[in-house]
C-alpha positions, 0 to 999 in steps of 0.5 A: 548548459550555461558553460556550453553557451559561454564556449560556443560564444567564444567559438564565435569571436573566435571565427570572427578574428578568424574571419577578419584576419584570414582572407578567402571564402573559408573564413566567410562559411565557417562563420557562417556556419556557426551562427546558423547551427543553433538554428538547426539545433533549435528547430531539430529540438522543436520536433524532436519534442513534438515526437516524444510520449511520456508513459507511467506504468508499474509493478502487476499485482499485489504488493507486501511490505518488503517486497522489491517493487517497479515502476517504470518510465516509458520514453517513446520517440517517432522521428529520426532525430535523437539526443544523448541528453534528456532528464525526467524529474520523479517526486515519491512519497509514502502515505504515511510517511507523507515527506516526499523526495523528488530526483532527477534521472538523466537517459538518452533519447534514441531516435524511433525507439521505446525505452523504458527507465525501471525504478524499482523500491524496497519499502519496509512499511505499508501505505500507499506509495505515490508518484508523480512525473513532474517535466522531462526536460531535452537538450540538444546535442551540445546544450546550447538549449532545451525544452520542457514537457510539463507532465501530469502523470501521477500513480500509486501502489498500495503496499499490503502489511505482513502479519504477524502472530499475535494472538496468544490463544485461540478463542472458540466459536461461542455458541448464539443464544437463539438456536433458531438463528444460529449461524454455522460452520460449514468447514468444522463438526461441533457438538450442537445435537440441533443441527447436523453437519455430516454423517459417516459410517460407524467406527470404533469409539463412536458414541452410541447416542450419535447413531442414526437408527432410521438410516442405518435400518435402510443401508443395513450399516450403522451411520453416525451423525455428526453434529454441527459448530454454531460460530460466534455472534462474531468479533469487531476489528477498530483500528485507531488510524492516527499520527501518535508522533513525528515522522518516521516514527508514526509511520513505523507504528501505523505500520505494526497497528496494520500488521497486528490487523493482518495478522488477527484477521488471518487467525480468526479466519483459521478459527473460522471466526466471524469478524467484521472492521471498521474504519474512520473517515472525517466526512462519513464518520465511522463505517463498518464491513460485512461479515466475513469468515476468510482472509481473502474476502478482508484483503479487499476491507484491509487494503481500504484502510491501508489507504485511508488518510490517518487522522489528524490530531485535530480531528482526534475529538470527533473520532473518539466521540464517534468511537464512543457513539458506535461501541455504546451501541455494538452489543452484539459483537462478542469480542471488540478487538481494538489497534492502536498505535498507542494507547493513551489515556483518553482511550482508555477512559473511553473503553471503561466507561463502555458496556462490558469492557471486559469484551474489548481486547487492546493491541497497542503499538509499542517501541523497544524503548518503551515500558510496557504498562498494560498493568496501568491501562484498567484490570477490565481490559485486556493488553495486547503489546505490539512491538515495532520491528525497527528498519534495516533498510531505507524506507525507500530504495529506488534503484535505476534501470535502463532497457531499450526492449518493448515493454512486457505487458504481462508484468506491468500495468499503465499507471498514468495517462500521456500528457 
């Protein structure tokens, strides 16, 4: 910009000498109309900037860690004016990465049009992926001048963890104590004689014991009863949501301990186990779910605490004191499954000194590097290793893309409000 303006000026002594030297009106209007073309520009910007919306929109749907994702700038002009340059500045960041990168795209603005600027990314953990429009800046056709839209669109996507299989058994359903107050499964046949889950016709290798006489002597076939499965008093899922070690790293182990999360609520869904999970926030201390039996009713809990902030070391005292406070108190789970990024010994101290520790099964978050040291980590507990699956790609891949059609609507969602 700065060598347009030095070569314009130099145009301008130039037309002066011209003007000087040369007798006749040509040298009067040439000059004449240099100097009054940056008027003319400027005043043509002045609109042009009044003309343009800026709008925010991104990828429908859910989205699972590795899969290609959208957002998209949307630049809509109502005059007849246009410039060849226009630059929009886009600053990203991930949740738990938390460094943000900021870049700079430059497109053209063509007169009444809507174009739309895809950034498509590729991240290899969850989190919440955030953006923020900050300015789209307008030259004027030769940038001799500009003019600045401050921008205050921001947006974010959740990105979902993948599971992956952890868990190395299955663990049966264990019958309540209270026969009265047993709950059920309404999916699977059990051996409980107290309640009846289904009745069928008799066939070979049916237990005698098992037919239901009364009913059999009105249909005049022999009926089998089938008994029902009591479920669980149900397992707990904690997750330990903290910042172990500098980033990416803490990023790439948050990840693994959501993951290992995913993957042990999907297996106690096809077990159909109870399970319940907690989370931890600062203010409200730790808060706990309803009870669910199927992974899709949890998606909607584990995406809460993929969007929770991670816990600061500061704030690590008041969180194990509110683990301690509430495990002390939770005997009637009979599994408490734990995640952490990395078992440490302050943890460990706390779950021994627990009531039955043997209930509490430990997922900690290991690197290729590291020794696995469950050995050390107290006969009571059971350890559970989760290897972090390193990178092959960059964290974030934003790849530019220019359209000039309307915008498909089916495809994509408004993520931000217009300036």
């Amino acid at each position: 910009m700065i060598r347009a303006k030095l070569l314009y000026a130099a145009l301008i002594v130039v037309l002066v000498l011209f003007f000087v030297l040369y007798r006749g009106n040509l040298s009067f209007e040439l000059l004449i109309f240099v100097l009054l073309f940056p008027v003319i520009l400027w005043l043509m910007l002045l609109r042009l900037r009044s003309a343009v919306k800026i709008s925010l929109f991104h990828s429908k749907g859910p989205i699972l860690k590795g899969q290609i994702y959208q957002w998209s700038v949307q630049v809509r002009n109502t005059s007849f004016l246009s410039t060849p340059h226009a630059q929009v500045t886009v600053e990203y960041r991930n949740s738990l990465t938390g460094k943000p990168t900021e870049m700079t795209l430059e497109l053209p603005v063509l007169p009444r049009n809507t174009q739309r600027l895809r950034l498509a990314f590729h991240a290899v953990t969850c989190g919440v992926m955030q953006i923020q429009l900050k300015k789209f800046v307008i030259y004027d056709p030769i940038r001799l001048f500009h003019r600045t839209i401050r921008l205050s669109l921001q947006d974010s996507i959740v990105i979902m963890p993948v599971p992956a299989a952890l868990l190395p058994e299955e663990w049966p359903p264990v019958p309540q104590p209270d026969a009265d107050s047993a709950e059920y499964s309404k999916t699977k046949a059990g051996d409980d004689p107290s309640e009846i889950f289904d009745l069928h016709t008799y066939r070979e290798g049916d237990l005698v014991s098992r037919i239901h006489w009364k009913l059999s002597s009105k249909l005049d076939t022999l009926m089998v009863k089938e008994y029902s499965l009591p479920l669980s008093a149900g397992c707990l899922l904690l997750t330990d949501c903290r910042h172990v070690s500098r980033r990416p790293d803490s990023a790439l182990r948050l990840d693994a301990m959501f993951s290992a999360v995913s993957a042990a609520a999907a297996q106690l869904s096809e077990q159909s186990n109870h399970f319940a999970m907690t989370s931890y926030h600062p203010a409200h201390g730790l808060q706990t779910s309803e009870m669910f039996t199927a992974l899709p009713d949890a998606a909607q809990w584990i995406r809460h605490m993929v969007r929770q902030t991670p816990v600061m070391p500061e704030e690590r005292p008041a969180f194990l004191q509110a683990i301690h406070d509430f495990l002390a108190e939770s005997h009637t789970y009979e599994r408490i499954l734990i995640f952490t990024p990395r078992l440490d010994d302050k943890l460990t101290e706390l779950l021994l000194s627990l009531p039955d520790p043997e209930r509490f099964t430990v997922f900690a978050v290991l690197s290729p590097q590291e020794p696995d040291s469950s050995a050390d980590s107290g006969s009571l507990l059971r350890w559970i290793p989760v290897l972090i699956q390193e990178p092959v790609h960059p964290v974030y891949e934003p790849v530019r893309e220019e359209d000039g059609s309307d915008f498909d609507c089916e495809e994509l969602v408004e993520g931000g409000a217009e300036p």
